[in-house]
C-alpha beads as a LAMMPS data file, in Angstrom:
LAMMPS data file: protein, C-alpha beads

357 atoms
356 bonds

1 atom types
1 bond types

-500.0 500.0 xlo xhi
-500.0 500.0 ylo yhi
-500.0 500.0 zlo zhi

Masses

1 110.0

Atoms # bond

1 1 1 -302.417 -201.791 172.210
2 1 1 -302.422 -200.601 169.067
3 1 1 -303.055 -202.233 165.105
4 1 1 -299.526 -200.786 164.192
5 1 1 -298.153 -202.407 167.007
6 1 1 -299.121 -205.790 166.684
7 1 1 -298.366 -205.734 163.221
8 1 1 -294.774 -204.818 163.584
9 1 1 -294.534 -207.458 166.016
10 1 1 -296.053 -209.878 163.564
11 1 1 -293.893 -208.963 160.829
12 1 1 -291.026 -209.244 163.076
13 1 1 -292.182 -212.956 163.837
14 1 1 -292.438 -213.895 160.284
15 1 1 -289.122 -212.728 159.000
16 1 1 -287.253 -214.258 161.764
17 1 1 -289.011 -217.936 160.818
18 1 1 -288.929 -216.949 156.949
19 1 1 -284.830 -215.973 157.171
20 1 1 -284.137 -220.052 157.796
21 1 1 -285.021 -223.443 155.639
22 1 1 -286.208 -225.657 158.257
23 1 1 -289.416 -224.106 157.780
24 1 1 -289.721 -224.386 154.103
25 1 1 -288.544 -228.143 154.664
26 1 1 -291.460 -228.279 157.043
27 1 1 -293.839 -226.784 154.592
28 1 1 -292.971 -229.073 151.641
29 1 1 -292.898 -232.389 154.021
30 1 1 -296.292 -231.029 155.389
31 1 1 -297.249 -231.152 151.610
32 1 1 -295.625 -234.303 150.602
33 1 1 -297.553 -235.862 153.435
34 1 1 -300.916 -234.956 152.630
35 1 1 -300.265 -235.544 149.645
36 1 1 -299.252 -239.291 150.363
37 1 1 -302.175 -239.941 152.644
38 1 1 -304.835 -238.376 149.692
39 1 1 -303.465 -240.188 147.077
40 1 1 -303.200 -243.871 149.035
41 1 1 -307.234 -242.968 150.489
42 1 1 -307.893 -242.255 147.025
43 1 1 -306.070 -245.474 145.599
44 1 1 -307.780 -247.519 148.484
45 1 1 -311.082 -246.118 148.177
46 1 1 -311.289 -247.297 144.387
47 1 1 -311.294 -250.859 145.038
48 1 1 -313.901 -250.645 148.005
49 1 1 -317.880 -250.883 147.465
50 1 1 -318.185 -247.330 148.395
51 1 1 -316.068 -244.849 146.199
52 1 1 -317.244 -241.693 147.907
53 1 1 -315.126 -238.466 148.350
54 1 1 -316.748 -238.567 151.600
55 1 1 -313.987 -241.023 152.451
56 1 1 -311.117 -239.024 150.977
57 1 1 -312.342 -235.653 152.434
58 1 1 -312.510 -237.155 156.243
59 1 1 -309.142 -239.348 156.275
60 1 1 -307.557 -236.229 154.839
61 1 1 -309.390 -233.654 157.571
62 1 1 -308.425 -236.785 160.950
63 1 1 -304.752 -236.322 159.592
64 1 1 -304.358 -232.472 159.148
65 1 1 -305.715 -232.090 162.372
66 1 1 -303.378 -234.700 163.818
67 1 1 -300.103 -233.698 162.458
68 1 1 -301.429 -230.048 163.533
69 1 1 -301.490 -230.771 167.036
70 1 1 -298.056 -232.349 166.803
71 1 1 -296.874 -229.266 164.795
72 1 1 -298.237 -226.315 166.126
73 1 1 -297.258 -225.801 169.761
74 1 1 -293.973 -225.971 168.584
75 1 1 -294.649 -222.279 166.697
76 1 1 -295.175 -220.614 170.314
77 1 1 -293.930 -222.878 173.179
78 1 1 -290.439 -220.973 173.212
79 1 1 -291.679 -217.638 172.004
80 1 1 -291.476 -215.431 174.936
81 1 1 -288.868 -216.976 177.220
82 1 1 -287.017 -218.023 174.096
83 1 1 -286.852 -213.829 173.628
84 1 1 -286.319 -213.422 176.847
85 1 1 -283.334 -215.604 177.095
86 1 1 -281.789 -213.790 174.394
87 1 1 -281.983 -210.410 175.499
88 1 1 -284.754 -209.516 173.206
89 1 1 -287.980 -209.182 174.938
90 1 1 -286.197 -206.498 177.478
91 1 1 -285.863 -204.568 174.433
92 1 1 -289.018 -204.415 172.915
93 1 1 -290.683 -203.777 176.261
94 1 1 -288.110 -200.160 176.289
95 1 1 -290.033 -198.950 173.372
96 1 1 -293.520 -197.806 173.235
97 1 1 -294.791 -201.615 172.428
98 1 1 -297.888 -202.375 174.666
99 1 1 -297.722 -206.280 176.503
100 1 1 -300.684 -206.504 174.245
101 1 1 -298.998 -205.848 171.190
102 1 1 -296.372 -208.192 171.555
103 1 1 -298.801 -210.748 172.801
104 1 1 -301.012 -210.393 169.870
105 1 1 -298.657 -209.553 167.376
106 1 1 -296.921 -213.020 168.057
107 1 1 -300.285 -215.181 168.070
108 1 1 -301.274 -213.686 164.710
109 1 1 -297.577 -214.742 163.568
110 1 1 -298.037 -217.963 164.883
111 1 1 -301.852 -218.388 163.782
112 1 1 -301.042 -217.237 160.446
113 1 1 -298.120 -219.646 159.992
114 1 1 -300.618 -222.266 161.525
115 1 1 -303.321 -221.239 158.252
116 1 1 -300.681 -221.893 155.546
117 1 1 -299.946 -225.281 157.215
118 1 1 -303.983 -225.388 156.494
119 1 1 -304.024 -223.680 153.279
120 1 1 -301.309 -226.359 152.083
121 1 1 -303.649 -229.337 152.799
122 1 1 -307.215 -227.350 151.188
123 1 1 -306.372 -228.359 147.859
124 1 1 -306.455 -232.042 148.902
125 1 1 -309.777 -231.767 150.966
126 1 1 -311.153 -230.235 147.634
127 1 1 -309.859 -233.125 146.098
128 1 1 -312.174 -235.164 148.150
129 1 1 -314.707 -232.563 147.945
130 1 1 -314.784 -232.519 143.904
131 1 1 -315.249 -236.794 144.363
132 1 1 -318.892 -235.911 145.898
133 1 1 -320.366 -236.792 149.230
134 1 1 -319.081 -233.705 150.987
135 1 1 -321.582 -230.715 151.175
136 1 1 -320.001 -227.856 150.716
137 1 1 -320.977 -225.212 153.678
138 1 1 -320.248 -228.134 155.823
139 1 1 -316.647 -228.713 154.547
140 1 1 -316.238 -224.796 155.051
141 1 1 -317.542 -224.724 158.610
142 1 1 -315.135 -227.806 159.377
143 1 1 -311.794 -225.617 158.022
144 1 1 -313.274 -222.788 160.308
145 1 1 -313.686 -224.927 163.031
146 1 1 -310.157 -226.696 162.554
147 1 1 -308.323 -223.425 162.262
148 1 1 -309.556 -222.200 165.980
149 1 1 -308.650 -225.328 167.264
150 1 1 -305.380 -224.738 165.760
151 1 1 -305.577 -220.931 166.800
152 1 1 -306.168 -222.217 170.526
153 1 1 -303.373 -224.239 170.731
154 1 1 -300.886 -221.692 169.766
155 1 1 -302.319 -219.548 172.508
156 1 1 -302.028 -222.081 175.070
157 1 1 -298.035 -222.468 173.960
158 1 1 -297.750 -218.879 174.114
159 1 1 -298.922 -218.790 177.506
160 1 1 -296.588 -221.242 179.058
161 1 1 -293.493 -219.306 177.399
162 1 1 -294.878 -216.751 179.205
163 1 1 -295.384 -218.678 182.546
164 1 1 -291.861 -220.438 182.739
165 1 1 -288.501 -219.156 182.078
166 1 1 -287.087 -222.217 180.164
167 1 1 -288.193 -222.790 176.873
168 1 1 -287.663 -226.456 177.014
169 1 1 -290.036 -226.688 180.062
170 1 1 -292.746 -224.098 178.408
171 1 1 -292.621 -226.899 175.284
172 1 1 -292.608 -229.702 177.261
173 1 1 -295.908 -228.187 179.338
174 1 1 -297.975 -227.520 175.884
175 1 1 -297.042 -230.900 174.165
176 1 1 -298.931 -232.222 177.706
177 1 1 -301.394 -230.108 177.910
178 1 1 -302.257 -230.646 174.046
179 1 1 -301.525 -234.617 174.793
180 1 1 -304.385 -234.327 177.721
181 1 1 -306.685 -232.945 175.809
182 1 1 -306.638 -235.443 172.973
183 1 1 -305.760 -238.672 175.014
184 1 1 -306.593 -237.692 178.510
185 1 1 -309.841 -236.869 177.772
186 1 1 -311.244 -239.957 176.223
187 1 1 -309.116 -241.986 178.553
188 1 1 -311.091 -240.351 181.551
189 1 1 -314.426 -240.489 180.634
190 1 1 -313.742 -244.275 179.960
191 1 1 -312.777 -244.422 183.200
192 1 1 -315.614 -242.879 184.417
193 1 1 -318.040 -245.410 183.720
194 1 1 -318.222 -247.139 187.256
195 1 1 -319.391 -243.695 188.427
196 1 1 -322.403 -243.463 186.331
197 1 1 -323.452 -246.958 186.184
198 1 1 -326.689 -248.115 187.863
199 1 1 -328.443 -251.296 188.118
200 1 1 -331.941 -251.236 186.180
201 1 1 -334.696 -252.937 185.312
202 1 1 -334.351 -252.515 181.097
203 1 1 -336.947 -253.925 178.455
204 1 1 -335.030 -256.219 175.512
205 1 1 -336.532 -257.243 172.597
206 1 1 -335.009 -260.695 172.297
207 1 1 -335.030 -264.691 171.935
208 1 1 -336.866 -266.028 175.045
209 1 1 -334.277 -268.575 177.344
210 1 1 -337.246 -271.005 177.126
211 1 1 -336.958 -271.061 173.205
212 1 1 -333.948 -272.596 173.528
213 1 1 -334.981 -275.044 176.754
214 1 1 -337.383 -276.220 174.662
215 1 1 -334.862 -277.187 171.852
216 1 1 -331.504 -278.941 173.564
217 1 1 -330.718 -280.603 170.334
218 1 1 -330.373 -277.248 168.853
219 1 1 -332.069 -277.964 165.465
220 1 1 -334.602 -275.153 165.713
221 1 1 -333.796 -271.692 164.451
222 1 1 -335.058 -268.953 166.112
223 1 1 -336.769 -266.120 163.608
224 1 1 -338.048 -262.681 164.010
225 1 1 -341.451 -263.887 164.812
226 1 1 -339.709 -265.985 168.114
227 1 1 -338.734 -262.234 169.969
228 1 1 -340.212 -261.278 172.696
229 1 1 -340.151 -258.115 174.975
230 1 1 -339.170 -258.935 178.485
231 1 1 -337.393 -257.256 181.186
232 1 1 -334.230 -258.120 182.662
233 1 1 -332.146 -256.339 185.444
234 1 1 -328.986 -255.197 183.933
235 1 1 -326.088 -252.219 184.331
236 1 1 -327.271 -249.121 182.535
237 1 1 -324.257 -246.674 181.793
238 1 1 -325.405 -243.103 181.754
239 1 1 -322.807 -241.820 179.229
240 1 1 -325.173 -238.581 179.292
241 1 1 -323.535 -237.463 182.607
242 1 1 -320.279 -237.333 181.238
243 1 1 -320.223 -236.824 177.382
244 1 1 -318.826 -233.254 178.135
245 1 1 -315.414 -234.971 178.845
246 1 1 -315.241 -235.844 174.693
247 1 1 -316.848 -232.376 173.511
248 1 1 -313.340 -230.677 174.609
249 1 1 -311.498 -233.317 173.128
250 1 1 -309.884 -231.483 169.425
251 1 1 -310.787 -234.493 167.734
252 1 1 -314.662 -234.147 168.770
253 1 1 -314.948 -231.018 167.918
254 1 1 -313.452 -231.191 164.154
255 1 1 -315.353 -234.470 163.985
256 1 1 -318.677 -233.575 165.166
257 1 1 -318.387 -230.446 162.487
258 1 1 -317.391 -232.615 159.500
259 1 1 -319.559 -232.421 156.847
260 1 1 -319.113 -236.143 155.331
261 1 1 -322.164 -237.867 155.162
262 1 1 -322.848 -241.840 153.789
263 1 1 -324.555 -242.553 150.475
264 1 1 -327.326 -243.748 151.882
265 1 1 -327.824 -239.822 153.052
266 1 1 -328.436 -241.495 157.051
267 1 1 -325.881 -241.675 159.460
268 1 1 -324.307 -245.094 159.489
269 1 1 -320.519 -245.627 160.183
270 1 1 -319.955 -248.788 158.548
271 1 1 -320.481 -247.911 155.138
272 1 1 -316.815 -246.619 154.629
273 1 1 -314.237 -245.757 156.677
274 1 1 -314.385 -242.453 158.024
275 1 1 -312.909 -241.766 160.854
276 1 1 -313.900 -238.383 162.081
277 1 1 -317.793 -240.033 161.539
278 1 1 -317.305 -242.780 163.775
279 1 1 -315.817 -240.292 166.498
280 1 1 -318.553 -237.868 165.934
281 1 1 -321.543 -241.280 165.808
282 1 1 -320.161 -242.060 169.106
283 1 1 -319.624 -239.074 170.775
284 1 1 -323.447 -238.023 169.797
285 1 1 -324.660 -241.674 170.908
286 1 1 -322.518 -240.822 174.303
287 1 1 -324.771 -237.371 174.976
288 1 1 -327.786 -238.970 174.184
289 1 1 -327.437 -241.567 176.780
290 1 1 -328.855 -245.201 177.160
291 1 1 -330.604 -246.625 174.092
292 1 1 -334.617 -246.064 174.449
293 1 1 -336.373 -249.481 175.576
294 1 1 -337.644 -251.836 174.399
295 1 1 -333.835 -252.553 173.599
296 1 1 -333.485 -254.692 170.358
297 1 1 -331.488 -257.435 170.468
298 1 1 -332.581 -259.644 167.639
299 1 1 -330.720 -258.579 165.178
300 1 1 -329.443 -261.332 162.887
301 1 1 -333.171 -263.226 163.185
302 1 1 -334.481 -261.464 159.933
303 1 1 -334.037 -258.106 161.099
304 1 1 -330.740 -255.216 159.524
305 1 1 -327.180 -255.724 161.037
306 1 1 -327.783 -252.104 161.563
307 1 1 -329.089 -250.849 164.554
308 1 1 -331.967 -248.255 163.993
309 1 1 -332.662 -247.560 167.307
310 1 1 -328.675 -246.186 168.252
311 1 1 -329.371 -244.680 164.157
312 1 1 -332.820 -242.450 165.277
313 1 1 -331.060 -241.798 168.650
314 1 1 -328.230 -239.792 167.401
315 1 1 -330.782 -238.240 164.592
316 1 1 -332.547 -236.863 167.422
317 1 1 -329.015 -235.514 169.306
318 1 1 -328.533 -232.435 168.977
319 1 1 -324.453 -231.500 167.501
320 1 1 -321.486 -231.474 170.032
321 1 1 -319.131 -229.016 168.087
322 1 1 -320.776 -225.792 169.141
323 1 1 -319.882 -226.805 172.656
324 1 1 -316.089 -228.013 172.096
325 1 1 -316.022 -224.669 169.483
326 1 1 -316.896 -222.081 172.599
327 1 1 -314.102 -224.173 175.097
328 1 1 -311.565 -223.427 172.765
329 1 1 -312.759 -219.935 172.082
330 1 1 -312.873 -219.153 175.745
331 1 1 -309.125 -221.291 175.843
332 1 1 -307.397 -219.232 173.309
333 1 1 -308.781 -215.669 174.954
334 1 1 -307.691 -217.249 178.241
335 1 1 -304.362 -218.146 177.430
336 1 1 -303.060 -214.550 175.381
337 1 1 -304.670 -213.016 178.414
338 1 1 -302.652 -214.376 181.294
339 1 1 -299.281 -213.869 178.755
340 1 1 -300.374 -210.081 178.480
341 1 1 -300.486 -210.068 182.742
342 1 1 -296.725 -211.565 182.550
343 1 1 -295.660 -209.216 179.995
344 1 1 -297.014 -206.016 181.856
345 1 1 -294.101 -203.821 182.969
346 1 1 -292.800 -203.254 185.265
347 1 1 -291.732 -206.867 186.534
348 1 1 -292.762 -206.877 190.451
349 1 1 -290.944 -209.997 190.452
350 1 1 -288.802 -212.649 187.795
351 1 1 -287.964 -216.460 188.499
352 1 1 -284.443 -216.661 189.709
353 1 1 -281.828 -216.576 187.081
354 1 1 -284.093 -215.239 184.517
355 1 1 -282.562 -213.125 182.207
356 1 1 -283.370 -209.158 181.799
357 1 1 -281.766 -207.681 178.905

Bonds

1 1 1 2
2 1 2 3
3 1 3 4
4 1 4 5
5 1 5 6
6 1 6 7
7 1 7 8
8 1 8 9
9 1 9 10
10 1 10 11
11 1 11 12
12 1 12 13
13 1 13 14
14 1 14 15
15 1 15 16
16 1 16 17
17 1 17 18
18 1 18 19
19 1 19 20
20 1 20 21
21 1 21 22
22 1 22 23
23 1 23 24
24 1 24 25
25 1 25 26
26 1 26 27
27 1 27 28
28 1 28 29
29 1 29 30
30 1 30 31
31 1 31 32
32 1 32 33
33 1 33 34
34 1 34 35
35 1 35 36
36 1 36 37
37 1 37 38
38 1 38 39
39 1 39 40
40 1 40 41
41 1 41 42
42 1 42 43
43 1 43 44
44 1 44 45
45 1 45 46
46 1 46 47
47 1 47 48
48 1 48 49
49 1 49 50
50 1 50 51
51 1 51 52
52 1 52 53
53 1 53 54
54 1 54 55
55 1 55 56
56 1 56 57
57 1 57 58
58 1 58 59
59 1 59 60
60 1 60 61
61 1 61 62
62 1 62 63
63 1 63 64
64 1 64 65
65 1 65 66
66 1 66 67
67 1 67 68
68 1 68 69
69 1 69 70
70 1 70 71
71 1 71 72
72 1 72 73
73 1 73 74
74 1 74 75
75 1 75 76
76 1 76 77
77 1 77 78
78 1 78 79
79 1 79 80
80 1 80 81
81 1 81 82
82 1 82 83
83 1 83 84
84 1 84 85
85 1 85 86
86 1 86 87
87 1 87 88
88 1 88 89
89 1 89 90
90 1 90 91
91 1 91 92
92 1 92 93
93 1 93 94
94 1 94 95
95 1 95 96
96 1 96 97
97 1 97 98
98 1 98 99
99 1 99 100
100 1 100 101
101 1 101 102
102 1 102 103
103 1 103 104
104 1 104 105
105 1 105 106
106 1 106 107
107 1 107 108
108 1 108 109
109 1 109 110
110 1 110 111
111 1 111 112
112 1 112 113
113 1 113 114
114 1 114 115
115 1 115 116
116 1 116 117
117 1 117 118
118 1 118 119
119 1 119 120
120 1 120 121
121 1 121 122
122 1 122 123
123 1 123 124
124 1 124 125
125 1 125 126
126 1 126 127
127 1 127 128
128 1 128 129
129 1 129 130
130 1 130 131
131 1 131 132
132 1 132 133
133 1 133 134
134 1 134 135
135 1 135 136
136 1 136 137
137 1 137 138
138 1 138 139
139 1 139 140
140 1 140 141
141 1 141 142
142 1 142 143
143 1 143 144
144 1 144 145
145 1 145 146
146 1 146 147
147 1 147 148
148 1 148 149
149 1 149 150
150 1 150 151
151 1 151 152
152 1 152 153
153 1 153 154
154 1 154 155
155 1 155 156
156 1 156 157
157 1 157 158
158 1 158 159
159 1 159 160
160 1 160 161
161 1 161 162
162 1 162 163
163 1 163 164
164 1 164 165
165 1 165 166
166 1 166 167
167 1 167 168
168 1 168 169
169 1 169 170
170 1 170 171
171 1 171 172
172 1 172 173
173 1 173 174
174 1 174 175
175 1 175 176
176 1 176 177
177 1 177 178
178 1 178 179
179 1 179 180
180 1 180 181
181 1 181 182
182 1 182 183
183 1 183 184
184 1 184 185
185 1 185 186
186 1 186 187
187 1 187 188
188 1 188 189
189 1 189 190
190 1 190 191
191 1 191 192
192 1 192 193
193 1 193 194
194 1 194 195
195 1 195 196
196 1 196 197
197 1 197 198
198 1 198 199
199 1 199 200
200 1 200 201
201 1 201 202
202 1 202 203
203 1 203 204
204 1 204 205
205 1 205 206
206 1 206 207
207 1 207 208
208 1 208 209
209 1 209 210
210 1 210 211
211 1 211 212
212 1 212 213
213 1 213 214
214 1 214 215
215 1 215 216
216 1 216 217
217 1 217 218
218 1 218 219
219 1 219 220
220 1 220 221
221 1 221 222
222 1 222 223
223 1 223 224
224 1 224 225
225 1 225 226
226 1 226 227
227 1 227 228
228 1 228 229
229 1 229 230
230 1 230 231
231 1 231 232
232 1 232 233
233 1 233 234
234 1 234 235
235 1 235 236
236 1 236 237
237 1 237 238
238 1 238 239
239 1 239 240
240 1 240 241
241 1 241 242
242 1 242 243
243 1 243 244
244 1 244 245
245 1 245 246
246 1 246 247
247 1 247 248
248 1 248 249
249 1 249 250
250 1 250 251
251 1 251 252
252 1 252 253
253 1 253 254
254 1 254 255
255 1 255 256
256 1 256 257
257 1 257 258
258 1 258 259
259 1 259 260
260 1 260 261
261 1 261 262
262 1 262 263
263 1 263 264
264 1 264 265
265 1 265 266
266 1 266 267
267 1 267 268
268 1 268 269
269 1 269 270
270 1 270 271
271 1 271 272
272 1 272 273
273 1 273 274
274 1 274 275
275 1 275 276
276 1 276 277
277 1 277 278
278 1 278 279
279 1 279 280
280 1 280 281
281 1 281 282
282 1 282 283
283 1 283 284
284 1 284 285
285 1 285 286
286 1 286 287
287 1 287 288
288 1 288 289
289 1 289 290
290 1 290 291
291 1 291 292
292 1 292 293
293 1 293 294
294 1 294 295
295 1 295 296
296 1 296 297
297 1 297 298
298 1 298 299
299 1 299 300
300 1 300 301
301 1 301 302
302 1 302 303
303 1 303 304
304 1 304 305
305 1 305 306
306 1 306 307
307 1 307 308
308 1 308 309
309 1 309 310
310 1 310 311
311 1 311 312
312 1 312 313
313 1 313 314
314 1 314 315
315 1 315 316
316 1 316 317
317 1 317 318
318 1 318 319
319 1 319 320
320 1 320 321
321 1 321 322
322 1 322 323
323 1 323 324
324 1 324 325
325 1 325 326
326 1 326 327
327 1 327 328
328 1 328 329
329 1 329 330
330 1 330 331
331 1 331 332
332 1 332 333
333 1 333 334
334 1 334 335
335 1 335 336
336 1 336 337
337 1 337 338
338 1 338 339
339 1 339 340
340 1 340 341
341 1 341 342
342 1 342 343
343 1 343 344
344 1 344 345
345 1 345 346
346 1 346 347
347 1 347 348
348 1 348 349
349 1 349 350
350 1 350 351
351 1 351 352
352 1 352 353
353 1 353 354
354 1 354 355
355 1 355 356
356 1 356 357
């Protein structure tokens, strides 16, 4: 493998995309999009009770990241069969190009086309940026984190062309794969709750049942001063068995490593919406388990709507990217190394009706 190598490889990639318009449509619809979203987030964010970029900056980050994984298995699904089929990748593999180089030289294509999608949509997060609310090392680290994600994912395509011989399967299998590991994901460790429930006995802070067998007519209302601590038997879901299912989930992981943060400068969802912050509240409040006891329940007595006990337990949790960050790390090297086993010459053995040169 060599640095010449890969980069004629990657240069190859680029001017085949760059000789069409479909992906200079795709670019400025990418734009126009982002551009849409930004500007009604913006528009909508003005007549709330919390104008803060923090707002702008997140909606704009969730979407990106959504219309990426939509986008960018698409730039390597059909890359090696797809050459393969054509008569192409026989070719190459005559001259003195390594597996590696092609291998490489394609995800670097792909990974680069993959950053200008991103570079497109950076002016709009620094739109949301420049409204305040955003720290700034923290809006860098979320990019960086977002572009591995999106470098993982064109690894993964490029490893099914490599492991089936029709492109239309290899796309279908990394739209699935990418699908499971943003739906699949959260869907199972929903699922999973039956299997780390466990009946407990649990101390709640709450209104007494004799408070209100003392009062049928109903006329007394119960205050702050009327809660009591008292233990009850109830089912206790140990969510910190199986948070690991949402830290490989993309959307975690680009969540958890958002930078937006409330006014307020304290965690609390419900100030604005911000969607990557609610994923990232709950995923944290899913690793750090059940609430700590005495559980309080009287909120609505005299006492915040908010609930500082869920607010100091995810203070305490330690962040969820890191982990998500180092499964797609170890996913992307994974993936470009079982294409560069395929592509080794020479071929023991090719899937019936595959095409040679």
């Amino acid at each position: 493998m060599s640095i010449n190598g890969i980069r004629t490889i990657a240069r190859l990639e680029l001017k085949q995309r760059a000789r069409g318009t479909r992906w200079y449509v795709a670019l400025g619809l990418w734009g126009a999009i982002i551009a849409g979203i930004t500007v009604l987030t913006y528009l909508a964010q003005r007549q709330s009770q919390f104008p803060d970029g923090g707002s702008t900056y997140d909606v704009v980050l969730f979407f990106v990241l959504g219309l990426g994984m939509l986008v960018m298995p698409a730039l390597t699904a059909t890359s090696i069969n797809g050459d393969r089929e054509h008569g192409v990748l026989a070719t190459m593999q005559t001259t003195l190009l390594t597996a590696g180089d092609i291998v490489i030289g394609k995800l670097v294509a792909a990974w680069a086309i993959a950053l200008t999608f991103l570079a497109i949509a950076v002016p709009f997060l620094l739109f949301g940026y420049a409204q305040r609310g955003v720290d700034f090392w923290g809006a860098v680290r979320a990019v960086i984190v977002l572009a591995i994600v999106l470098g993982a994912v064109c690894a993964l395509g490029l490893m099914f062309s490599s492991l089936v011989a029709r492109p239309v399967a290899s796309a279908v299998l990394t739209y699935l794969t990418t699908a499971g590991l943003v739906f699949l994901t959260a869907i199972v460790f929903i699922m999973s709750f039956f299997l780390v429930t466990t009946k407990e006995d649990v101390k709640v802070r709450s209104i007494p049942e004799s408070f209100w067998l003392d009062d049928p007519t109903g006329e007394k209302t119960p205050t702050i001063k009327d809660c009591v601590v008292q233990t009850e038997r109830r089912d206790v879901i140990h969510t910190e068995r199986t948070w690991w299912m949402l830290a490989i989930n993309p959307f975690t992981v680009v969540a958890d490593a958002s930078p937006t943060r409330p006014t307020s400068g304290k965690m609390q969802p419900e100030e604005a919406f911000t969607p990557l912050r609610y994923i990232s509240y709950g995923v944290r409040l899913a690793k750090s388990g059940p609430p700590p006891q005495p559980i309080n329940e009287c909120y609505g007595y005299g006492e915040p709507e908010a609930d500082p006990q869920s607010m100091e337990q995810v203070a305490k949790t330690g962040a969820v990217w890191p982990y998500g960050l180092i499964f797609y790390i170890l996913l992307g090297a994974g993936s470009a190394a079982v294409a560069h086993r395929r592509l080794r010459t020479p071929i023991k053995k090719l899937p019936s009706g595959t095409r040679v040169a």
